[in-house]
N, C-alpha and C positions, 0 to 999 in steps of 0.2 A: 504493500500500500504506500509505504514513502518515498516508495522507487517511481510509484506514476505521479504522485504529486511532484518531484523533486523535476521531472520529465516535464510533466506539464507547467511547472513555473518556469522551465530554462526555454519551454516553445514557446510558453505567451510569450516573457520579456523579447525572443528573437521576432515574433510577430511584429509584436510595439514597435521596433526600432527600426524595423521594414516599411514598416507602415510608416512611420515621421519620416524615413529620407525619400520615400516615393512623393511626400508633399500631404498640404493640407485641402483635404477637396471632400463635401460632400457626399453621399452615395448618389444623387440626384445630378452633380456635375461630371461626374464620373466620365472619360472618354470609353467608348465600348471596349477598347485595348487595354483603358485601365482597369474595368471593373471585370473584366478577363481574368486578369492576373491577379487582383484581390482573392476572387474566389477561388483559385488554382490556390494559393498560396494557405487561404482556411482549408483547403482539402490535406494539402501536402501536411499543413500542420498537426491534423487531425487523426492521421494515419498510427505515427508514431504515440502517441500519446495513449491511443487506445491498445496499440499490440508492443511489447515492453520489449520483445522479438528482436523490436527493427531496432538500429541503431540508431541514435541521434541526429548523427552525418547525415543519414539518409535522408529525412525529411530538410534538415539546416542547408546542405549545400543544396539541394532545389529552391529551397526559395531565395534563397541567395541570389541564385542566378537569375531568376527569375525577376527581381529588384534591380539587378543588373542592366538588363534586356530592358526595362520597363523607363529606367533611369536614360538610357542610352537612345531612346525611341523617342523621349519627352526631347532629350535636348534635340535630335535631329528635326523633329517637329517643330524646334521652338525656331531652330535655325533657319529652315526651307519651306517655304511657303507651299510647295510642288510637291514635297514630302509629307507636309501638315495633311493637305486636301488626300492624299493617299490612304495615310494611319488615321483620323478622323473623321476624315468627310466634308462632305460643305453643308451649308446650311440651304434649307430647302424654301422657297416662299410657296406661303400655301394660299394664301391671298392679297393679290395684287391690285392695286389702285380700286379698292371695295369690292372686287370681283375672286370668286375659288378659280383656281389655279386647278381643273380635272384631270389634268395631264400629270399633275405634280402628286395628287392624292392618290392616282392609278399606280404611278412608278412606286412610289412609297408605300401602298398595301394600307394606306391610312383613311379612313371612311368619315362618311359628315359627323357621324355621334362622336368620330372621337375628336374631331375639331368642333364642335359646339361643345362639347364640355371640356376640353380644356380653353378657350374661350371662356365657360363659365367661372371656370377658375383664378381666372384673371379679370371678373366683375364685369364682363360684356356680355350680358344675358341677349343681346340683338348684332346681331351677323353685319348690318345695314350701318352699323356704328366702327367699324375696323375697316382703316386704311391698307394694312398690311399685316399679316400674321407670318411667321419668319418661324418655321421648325428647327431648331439650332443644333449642331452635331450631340448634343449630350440627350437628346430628347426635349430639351425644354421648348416651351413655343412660347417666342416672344410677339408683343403686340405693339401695333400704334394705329392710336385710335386717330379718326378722322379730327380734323381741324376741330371743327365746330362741337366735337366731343370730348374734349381735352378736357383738364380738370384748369381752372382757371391758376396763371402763374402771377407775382407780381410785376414781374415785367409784360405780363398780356395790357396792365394797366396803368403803364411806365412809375411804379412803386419800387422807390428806394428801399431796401431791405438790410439793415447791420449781419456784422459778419457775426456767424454761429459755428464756433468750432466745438470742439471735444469734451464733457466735461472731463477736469482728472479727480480721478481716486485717491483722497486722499488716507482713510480709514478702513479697514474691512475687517470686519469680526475684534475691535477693540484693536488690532495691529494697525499704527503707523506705516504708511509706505514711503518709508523715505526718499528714496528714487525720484518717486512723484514731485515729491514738495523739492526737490532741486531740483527739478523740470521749470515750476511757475516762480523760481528764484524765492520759493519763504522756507520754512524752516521749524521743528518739532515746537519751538518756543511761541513762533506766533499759532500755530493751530493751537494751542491749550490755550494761549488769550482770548483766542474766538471762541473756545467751546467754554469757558468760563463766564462768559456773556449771559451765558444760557444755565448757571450750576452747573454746569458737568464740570468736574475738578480733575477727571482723568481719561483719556483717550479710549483706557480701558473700557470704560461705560457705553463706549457707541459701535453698534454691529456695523453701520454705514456710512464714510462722511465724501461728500465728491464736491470740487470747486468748478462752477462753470466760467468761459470766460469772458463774464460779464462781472465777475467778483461775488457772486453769491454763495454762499455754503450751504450744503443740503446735508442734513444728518439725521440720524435714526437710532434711537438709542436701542440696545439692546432688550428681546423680548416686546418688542413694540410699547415701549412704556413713554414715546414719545419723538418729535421731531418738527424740523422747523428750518428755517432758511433764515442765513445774517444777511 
């Protein structure tokens, strides 16, 4: 028994670290080459773990390789445009200037139900309202909606807007991040001036604190016992 656990903790941690240097990608972004190899790789890993038989190797150098091949295919794709369109495909349009594209739906093996509800899925319950639907290599289908259906922007209505970036973290579960607070140039000393504003006498007390950059603090004390913006 501590032979297949001891097994199985040394394939997941190989998995984990297959998996981060192949990249951070959804199962939903996934190129069909990549979600190929993912799954090969759960098999290959799967093998060993259950039959104590097979050697370690056996399963570790396949997907090694296979991380390999995968690592080696992403950069050729990232490099070659001619190569990209080979190993992932191009993107399909499935409806053009308001009009289905039947030529495109026939080649594709993709029928009206499944473009009206993914359609739906993207808040376009009417066909009549999508300038272009664009089937994009990973499966997803992007949209844009006709002019007149657009969601209103402030520049539709020449409105100045201030800039909105990121807020930073600066608290999480009572832990200071200090990193953060050298990022916006402040420092352990002024956060407990500000959260002192409020009684709280110690960082410890708050599950949540984030600075937007507009100068606001947002905090949350632990256990939901309260919270509040300076």
């Amino acid at each position: 028994m501590l032979l297949i656990i001891i097994r199985t903790l040394i394939l997941y941690a190989a998995v984990v670290i297959v998996m981060r240097v192949m990249g951070k990608r959804e199962i939903g972004q996934l190129q069909p080459f990549e979600l190929v190899v993912a799954l090969m790789i759960a098999d290959l890993a799967a093998i060993p773990m259950q039959d104590t038989g097979i050697p370690l190797l056996s399963g570790i150098i396949p997907i090694t390789v296979l991380m390999a091949a995968q690592v080696v295919l992403s950069y050729v794709a990232l490099k070659s445009e001619k190569a990209r369109g080979i190993i992932c495909g191009r993107p399909s349009v499935l409806v053009e200037n308001g009009k289905i594209v039947e030529g495109e739906l026939r080649r594709l093996r993709y029928n009206l139900n499944d473009l009206l509800e993914q359609l739906r899925a993207k808040d376009y319950s009417n066909l009549a309202d999508v300038e272009f639907a664009i089937l994009e290599t990973n499966g997803q289908l992007s949209v844009i909606p006709k002019s007149q259906k657009r969601a209103l922007r402030p520049e539709d209505i020449q409105i100045k807007t201030n800039y909105e970036g990121m807020p930073v973290t600066l608290v999480i579960d009572g832990k200071v991040k200090q990193e953060n607070l050298s990022k916006v140039n402040l420092d352990e000393k002024w956060l407990r001036s500000e959260l002192q504003k409020f009684g709280i006498k110690d960082p410890g007390e708050v599950f949540f604190a984030s600075l937007d950059t507009v100068g606001n603090l947002f905090y949350q004390l632990k256990a939901g016992a309260g919270g509040g913006k300076v």
